[in-house]
BADRENVO-588862 format. One record per atom (N, C-alpha, C, O): atom name; x, y, z; residue number from 0. Coordinates in steps of 0.1 Angstrom, whole numbers, always signed. Atoms other than C-alpha are relative to their C-alpha. Layout:
BEGIN
at: CA&px: X&py: Y&pz: Z&i: NUM
...
***
This chain:
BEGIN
at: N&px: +9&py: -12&pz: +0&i: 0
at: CA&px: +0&py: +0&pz: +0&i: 0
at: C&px: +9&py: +12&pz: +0&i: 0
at: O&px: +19&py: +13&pz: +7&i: 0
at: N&px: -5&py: -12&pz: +1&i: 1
at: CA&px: +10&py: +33&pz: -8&i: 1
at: C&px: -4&py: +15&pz: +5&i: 1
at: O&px: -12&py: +23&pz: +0&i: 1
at: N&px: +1&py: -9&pz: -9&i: 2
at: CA&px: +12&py: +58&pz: +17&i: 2
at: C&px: -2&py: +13&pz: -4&i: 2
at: O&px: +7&py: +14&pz: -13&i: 2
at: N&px: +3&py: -15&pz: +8&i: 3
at: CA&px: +2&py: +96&pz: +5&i: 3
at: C&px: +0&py: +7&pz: +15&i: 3
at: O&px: -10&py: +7&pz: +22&i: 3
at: N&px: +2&py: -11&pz: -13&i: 4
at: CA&px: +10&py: +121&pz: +35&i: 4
at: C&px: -2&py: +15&pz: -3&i: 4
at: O&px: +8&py: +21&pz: -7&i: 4
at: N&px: +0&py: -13&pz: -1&i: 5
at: CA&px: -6&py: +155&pz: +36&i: 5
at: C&px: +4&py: +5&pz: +14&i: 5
at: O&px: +1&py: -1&pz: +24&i: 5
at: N&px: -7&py: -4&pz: -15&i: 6
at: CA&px: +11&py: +173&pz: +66&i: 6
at: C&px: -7&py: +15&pz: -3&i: 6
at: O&px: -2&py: +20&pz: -13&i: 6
at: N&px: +9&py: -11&pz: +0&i: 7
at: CA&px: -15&py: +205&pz: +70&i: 7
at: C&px: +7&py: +15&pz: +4&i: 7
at: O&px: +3&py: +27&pz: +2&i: 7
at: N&px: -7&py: -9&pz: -6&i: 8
at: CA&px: +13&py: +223&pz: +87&i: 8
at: C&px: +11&py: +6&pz: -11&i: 8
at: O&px: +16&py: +17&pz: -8&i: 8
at: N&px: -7&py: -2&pz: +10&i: 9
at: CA&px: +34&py: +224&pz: +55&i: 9
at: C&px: -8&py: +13&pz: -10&i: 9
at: O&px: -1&py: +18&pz: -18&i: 9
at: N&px: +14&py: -3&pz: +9&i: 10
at: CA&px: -1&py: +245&pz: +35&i: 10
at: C&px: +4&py: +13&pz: +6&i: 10
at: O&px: +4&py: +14&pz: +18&i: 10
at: N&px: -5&py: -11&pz: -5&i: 11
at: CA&px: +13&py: +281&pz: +38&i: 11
at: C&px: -12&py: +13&pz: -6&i: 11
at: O&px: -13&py: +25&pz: -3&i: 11
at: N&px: +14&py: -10&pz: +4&i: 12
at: CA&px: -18&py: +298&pz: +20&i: 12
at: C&px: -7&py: +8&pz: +12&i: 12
at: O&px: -15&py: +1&pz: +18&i: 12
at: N&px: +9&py: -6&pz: -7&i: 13
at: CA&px: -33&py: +322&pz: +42&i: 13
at: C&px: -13&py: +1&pz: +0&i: 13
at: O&px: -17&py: +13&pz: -3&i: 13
at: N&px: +15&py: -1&pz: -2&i: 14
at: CA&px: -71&py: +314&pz: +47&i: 14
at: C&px: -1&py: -6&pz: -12&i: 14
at: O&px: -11&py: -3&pz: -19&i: 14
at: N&px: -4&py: +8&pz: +15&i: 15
at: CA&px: -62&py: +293&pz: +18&i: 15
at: C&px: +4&py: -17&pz: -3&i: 15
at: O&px: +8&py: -23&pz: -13&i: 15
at: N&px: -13&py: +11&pz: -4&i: 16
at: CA&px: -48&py: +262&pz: +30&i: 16
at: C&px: -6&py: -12&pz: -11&i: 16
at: O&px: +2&py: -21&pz: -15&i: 16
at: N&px: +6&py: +12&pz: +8&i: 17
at: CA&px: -74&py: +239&pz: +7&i: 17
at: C&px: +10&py: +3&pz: -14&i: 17
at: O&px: +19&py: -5&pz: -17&i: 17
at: N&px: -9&py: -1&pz: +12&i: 18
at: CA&px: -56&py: +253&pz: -25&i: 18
at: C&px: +15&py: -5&pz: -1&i: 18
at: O&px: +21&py: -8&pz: -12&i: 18
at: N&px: -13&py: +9&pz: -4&i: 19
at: CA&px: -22&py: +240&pz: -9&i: 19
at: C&px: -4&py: -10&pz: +0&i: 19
at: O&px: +4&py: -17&pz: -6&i: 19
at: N&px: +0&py: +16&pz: +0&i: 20
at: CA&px: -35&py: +206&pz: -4&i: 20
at: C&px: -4&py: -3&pz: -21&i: 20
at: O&px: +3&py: -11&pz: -27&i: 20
at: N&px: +0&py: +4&pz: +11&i: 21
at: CA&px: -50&py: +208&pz: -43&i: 21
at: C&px: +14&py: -1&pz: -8&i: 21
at: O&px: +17&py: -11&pz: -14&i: 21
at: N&px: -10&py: +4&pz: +11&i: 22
at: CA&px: -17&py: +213&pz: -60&i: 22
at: C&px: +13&py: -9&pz: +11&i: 22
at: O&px: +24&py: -10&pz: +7&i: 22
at: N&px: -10&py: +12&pz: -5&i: 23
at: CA&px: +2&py: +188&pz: -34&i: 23
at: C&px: -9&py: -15&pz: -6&i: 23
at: O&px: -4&py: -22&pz: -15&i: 23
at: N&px: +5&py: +10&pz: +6&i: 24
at: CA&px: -24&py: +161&pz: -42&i: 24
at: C&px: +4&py: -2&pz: -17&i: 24
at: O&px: +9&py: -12&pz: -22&i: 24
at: N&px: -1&py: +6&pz: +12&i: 25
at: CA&px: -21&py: +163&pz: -77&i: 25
at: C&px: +17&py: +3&pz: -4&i: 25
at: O&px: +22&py: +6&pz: -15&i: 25
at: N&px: -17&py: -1&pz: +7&i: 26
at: CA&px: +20&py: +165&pz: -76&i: 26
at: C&px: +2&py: -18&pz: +8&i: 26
at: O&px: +9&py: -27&pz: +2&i: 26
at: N&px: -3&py: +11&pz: -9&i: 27
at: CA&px: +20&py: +135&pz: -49&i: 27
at: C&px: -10&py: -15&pz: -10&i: 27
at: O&px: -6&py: -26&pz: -10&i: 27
at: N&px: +7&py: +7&pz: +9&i: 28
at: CA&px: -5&py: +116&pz: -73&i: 28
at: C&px: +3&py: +3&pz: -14&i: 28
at: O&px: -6&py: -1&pz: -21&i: 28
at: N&px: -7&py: +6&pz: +12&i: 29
at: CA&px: +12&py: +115&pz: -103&i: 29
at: C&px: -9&py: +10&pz: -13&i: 29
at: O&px: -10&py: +5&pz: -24&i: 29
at: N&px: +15&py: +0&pz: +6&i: 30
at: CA&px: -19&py: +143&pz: -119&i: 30
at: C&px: +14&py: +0&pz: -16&i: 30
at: O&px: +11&py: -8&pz: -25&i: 30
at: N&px: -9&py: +1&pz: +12&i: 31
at: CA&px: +13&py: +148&pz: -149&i: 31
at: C&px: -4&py: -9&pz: -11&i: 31
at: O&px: -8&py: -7&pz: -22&i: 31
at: N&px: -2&py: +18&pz: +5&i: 32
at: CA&px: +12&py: +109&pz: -157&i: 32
at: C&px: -17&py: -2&pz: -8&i: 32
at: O&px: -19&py: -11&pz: -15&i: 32
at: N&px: +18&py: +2&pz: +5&i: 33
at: CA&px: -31&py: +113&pz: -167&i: 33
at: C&px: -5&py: +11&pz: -6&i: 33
at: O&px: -9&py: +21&pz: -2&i: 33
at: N&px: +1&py: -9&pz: +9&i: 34
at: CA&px: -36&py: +127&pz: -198&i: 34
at: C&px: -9&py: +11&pz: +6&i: 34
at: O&px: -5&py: +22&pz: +9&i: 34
at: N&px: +18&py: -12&pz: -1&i: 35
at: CA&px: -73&py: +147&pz: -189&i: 35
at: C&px: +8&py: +3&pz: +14&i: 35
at: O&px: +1&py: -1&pz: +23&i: 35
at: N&px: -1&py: -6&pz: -11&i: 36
at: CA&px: -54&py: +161&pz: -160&i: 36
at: C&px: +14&py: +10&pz: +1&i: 36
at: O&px: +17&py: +18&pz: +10&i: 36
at: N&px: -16&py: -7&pz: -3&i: 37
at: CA&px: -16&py: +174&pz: -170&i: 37
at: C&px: -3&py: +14&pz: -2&i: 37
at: O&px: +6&py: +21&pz: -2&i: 37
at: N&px: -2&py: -11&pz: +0&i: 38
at: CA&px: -28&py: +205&pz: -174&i: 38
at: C&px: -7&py: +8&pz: +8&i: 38
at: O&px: -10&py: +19&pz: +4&i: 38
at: N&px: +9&py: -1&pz: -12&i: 39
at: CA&px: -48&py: +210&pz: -144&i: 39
at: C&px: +9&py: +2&pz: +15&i: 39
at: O&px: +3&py: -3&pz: +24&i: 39
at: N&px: -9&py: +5&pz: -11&i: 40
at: CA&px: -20&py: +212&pz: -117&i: 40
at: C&px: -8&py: +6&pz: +17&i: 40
at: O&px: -5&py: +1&pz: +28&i: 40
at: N&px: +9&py: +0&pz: -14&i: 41
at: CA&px: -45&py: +227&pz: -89&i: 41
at: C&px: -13&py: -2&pz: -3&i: 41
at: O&px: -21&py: +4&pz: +4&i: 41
at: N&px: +11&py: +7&pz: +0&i: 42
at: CA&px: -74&py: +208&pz: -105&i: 42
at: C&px: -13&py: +11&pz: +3&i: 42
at: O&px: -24&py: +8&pz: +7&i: 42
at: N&px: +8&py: -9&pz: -2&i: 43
at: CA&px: -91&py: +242&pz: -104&i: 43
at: C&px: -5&py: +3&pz: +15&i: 43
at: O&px: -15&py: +9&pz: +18&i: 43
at: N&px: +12&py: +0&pz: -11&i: 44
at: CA&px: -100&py: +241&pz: -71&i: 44
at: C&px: -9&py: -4&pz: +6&i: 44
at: O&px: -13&py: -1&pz: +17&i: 44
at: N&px: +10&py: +2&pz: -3&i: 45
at: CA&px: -128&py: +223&pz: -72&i: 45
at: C&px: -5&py: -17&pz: +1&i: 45
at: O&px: -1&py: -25&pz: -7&i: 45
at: N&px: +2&py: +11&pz: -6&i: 46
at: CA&px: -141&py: +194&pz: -56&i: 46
at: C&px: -6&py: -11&pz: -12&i: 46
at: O&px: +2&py: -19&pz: -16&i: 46
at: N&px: -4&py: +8&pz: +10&i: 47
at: CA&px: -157&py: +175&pz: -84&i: 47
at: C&px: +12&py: -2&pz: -11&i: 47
at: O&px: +14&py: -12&pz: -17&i: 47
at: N&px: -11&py: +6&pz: +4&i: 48
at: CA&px: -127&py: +175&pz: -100&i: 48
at: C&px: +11&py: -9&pz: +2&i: 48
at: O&px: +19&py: -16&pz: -5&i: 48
at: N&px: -10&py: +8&pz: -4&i: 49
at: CA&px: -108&py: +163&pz: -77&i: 49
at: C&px: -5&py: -16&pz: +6&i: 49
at: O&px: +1&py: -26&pz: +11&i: 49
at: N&px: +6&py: +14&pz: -2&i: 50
at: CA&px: -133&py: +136&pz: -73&i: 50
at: C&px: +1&py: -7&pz: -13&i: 50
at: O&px: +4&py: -19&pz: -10&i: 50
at: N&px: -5&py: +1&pz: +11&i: 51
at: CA&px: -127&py: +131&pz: -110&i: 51
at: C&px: +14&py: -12&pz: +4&i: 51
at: O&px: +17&py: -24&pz: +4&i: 51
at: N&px: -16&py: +3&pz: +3&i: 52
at: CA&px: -91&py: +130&pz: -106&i: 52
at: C&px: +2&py: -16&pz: +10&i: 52
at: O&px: +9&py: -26&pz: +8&i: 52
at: N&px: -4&py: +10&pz: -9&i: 53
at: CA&px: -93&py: +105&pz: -78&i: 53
at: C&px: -5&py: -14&pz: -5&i: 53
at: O&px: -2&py: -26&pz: -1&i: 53
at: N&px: +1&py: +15&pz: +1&i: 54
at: CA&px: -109&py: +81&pz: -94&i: 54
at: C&px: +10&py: -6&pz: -8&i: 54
at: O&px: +8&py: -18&pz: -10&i: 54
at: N&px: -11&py: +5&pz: +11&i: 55
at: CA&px: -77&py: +76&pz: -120&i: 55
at: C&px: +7&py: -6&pz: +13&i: 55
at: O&px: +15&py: -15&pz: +10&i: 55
at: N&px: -8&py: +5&pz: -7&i: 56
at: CA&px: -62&py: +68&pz: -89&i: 56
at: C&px: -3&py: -17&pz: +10&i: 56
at: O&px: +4&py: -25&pz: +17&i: 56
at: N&px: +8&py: +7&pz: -9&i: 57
at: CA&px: -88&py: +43&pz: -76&i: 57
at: C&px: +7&py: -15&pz: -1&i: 57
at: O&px: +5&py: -23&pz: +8&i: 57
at: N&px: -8&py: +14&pz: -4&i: 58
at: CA&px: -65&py: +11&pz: -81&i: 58
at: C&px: +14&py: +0&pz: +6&i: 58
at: O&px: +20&py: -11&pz: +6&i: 58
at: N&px: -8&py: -5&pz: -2&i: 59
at: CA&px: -38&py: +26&pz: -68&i: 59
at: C&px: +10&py: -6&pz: +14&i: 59
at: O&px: +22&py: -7&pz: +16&i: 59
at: N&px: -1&py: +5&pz: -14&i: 60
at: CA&px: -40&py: +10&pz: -32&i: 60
at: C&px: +8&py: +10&pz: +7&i: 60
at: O&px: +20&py: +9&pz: +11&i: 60
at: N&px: -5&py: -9&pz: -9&i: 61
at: CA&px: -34&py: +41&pz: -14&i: 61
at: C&px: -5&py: +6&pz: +15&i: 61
at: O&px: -16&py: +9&pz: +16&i: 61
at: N&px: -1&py: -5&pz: -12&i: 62
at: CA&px: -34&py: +53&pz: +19&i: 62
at: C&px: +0&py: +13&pz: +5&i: 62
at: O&px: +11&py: +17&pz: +8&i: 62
at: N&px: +0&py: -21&pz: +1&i: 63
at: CA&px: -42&py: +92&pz: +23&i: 63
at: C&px: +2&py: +2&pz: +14&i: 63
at: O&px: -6&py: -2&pz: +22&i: 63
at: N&px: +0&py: -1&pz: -13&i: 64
at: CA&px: -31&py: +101&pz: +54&i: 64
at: C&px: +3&py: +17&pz: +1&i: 64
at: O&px: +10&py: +24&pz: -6&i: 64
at: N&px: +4&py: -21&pz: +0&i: 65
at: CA&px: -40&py: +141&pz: +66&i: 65
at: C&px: +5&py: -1&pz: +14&i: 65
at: O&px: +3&py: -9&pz: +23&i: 65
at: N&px: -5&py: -2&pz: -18&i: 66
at: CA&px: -22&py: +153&pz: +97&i: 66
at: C&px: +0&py: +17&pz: +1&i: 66
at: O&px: +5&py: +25&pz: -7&i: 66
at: N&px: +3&py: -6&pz: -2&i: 67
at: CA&px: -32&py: +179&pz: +113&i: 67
at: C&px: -13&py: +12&pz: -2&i: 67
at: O&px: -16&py: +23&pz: +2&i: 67
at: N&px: +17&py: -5&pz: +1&i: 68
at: CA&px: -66&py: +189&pz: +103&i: 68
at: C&px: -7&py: +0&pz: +10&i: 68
at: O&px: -7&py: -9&pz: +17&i: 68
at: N&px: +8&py: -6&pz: -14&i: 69
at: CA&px: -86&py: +204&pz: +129&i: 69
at: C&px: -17&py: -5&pz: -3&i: 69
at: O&px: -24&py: +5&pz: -3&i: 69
at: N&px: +8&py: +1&pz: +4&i: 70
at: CA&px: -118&py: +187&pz: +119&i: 70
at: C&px: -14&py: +1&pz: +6&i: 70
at: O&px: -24&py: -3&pz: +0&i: 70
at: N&px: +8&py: -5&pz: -6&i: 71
at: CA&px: -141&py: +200&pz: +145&i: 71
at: C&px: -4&py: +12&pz: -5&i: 71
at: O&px: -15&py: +16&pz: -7&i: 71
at: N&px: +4&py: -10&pz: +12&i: 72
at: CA&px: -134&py: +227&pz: +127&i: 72
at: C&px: -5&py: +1&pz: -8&i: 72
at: O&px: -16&py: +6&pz: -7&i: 72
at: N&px: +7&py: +3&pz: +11&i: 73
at: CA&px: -142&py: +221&pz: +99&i: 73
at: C&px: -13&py: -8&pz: -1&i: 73
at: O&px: -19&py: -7&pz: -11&i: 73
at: N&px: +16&py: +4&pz: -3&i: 74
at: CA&px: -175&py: +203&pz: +109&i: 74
at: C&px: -6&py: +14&pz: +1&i: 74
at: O&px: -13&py: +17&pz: -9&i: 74
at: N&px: +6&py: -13&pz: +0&i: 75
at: CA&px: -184&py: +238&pz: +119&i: 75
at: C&px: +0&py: +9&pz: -9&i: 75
at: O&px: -8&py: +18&pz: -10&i: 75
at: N&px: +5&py: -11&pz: +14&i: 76
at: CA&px: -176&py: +254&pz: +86&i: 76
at: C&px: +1&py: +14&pz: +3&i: 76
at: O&px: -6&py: +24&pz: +0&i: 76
at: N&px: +5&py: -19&pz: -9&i: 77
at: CA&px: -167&py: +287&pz: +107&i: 77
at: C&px: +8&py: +13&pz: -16&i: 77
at: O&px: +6&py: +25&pz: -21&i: 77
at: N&px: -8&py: -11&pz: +13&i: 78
at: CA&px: -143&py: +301&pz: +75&i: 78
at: C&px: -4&py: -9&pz: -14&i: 78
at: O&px: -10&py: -19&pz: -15&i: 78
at: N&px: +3&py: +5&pz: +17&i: 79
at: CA&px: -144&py: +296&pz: +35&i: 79
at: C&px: +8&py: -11&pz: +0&i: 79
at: O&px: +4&py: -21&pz: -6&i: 79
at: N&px: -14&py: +11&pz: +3&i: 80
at: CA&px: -112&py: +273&pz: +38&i: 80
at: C&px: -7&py: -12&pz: +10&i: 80
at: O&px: -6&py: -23&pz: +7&i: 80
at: N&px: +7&py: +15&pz: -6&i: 81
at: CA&px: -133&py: +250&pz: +63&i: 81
at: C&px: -14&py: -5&pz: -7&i: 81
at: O&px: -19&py: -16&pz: -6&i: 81
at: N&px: +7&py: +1&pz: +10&i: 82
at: CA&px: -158&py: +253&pz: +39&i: 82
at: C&px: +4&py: -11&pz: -12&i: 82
at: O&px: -2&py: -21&pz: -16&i: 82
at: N&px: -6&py: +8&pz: +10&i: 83
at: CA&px: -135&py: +239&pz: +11&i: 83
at: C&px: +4&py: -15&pz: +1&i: 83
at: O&px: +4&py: -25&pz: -6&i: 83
at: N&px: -6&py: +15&pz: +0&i: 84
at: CA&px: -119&py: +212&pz: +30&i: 84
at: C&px: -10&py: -8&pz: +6&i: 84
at: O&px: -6&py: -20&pz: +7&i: 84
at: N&px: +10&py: +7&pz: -2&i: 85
at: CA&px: -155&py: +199&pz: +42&i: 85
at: C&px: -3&py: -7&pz: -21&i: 85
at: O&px: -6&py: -18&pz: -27&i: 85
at: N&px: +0&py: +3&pz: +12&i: 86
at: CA&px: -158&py: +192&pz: +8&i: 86
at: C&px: +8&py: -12&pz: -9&i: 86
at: O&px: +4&py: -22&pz: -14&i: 86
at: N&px: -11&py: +7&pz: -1&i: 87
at: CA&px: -124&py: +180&pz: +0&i: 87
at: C&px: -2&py: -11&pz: +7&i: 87
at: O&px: -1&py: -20&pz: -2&i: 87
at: N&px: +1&py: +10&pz: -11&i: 88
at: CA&px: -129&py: +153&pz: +30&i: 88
at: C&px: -13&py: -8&pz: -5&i: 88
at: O&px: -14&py: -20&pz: -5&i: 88
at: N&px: +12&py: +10&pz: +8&i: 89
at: CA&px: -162&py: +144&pz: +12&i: 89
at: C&px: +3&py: -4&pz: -10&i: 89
at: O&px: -3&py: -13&pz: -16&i: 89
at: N&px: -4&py: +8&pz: +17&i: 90
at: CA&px: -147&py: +136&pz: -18&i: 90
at: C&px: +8&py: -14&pz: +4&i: 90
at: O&px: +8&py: -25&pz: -2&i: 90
at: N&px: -9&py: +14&pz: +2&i: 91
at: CA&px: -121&py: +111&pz: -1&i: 91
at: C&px: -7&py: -9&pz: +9&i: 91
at: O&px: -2&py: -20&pz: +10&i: 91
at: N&px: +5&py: +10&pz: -10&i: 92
at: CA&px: -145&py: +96&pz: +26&i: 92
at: C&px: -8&py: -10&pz: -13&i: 92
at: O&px: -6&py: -22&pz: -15&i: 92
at: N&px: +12&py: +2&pz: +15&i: 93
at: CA&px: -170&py: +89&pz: -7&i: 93
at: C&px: +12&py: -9&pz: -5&i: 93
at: O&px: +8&py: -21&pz: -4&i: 93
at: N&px: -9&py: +5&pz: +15&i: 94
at: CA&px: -138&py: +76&pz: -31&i: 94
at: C&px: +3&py: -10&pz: +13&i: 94
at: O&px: -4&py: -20&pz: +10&i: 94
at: N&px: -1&py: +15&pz: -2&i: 95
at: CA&px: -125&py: +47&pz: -1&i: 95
at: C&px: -13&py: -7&pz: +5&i: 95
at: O&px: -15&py: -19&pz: +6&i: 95
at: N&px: +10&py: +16&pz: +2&i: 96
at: CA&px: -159&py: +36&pz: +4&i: 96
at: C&px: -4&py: -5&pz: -11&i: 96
at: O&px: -8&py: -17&pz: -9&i: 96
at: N&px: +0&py: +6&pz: +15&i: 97
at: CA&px: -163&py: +29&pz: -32&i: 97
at: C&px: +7&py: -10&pz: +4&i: 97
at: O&px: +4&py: -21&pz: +8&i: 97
at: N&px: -11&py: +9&pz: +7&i: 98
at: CA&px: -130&py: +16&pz: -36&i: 98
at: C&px: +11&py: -5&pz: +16&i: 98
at: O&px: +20&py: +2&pz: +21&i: 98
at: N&px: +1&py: +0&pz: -15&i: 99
at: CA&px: -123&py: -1&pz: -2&i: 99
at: C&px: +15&py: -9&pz: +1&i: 99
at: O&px: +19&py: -14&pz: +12&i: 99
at: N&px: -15&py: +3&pz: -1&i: 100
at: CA&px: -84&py: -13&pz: -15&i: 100
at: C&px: +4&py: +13&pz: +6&i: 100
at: O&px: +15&py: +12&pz: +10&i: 100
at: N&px: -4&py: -15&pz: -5&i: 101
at: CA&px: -81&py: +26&pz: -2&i: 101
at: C&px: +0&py: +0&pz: +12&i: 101
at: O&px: -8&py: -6&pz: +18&i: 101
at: N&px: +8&py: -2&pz: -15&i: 102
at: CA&px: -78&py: +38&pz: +32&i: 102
at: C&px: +0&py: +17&pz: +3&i: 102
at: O&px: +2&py: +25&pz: -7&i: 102
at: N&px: -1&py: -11&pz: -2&i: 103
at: CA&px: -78&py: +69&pz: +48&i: 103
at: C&px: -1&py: +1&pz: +17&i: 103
at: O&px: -9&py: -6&pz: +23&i: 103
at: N&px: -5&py: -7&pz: -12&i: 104
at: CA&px: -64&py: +86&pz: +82&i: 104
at: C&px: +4&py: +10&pz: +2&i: 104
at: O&px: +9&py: +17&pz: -7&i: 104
at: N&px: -2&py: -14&pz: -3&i: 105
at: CA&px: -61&py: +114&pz: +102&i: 105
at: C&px: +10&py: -1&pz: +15&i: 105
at: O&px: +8&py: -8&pz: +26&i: 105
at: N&px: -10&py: +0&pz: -9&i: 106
at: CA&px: -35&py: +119&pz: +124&i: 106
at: C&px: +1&py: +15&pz: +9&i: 106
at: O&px: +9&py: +17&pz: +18&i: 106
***
């Protein structure tokens, strides 16, 4: 299995931090390597896409591991950026129950 670490502490965007995680996912996921996606490197921003993108990855047997997300927060939705990554987080809770060679953790 292959391990994929976002570290949330690395996301230097100010009130931004979801657009740091789009263009780390699609460098740590290979988005280059998948035609309908090399020219997309922060996948627009937007969550069906990156539900899109994820499913290229869906045999992948990967392991998404997110550290440091405050996800209390983000339940609450108090800013736009907890806004974004409630979203984000629905895209990959959704993509390993599909595809259940996948995991996902939060650290």
């Amino acid at each position: 299995m292959k391990e994929v670490i976002f570290n949330i502490s690395d996301y230097k965007s100010t009130g931004e931090t979801y657009k740091d995680f789009y263009r780390d996912v699609f460098v740590k996921l290979d988005g280059k390597g998948i035609i309908d996606f090399e020219d997309l490197p922060d996948l627009h921003f937007h969550a069906d896409i990156l539900n899109e993108f994820m499913w290229y990855n869906h045999n992948e047997n990967l392991k998404l591991i997110f550290v440091g997300l405050d996800l209390d927060k983000i339940e609450r939705q108090e800013t736009s950026d907890d806004y974004r990554w409630s979203l984000i987080l629905s895209v990959m809770v959704d993509f390993v129950k599909k595809y259940p060679n996948n995991t996902l953790e939060f650290r």
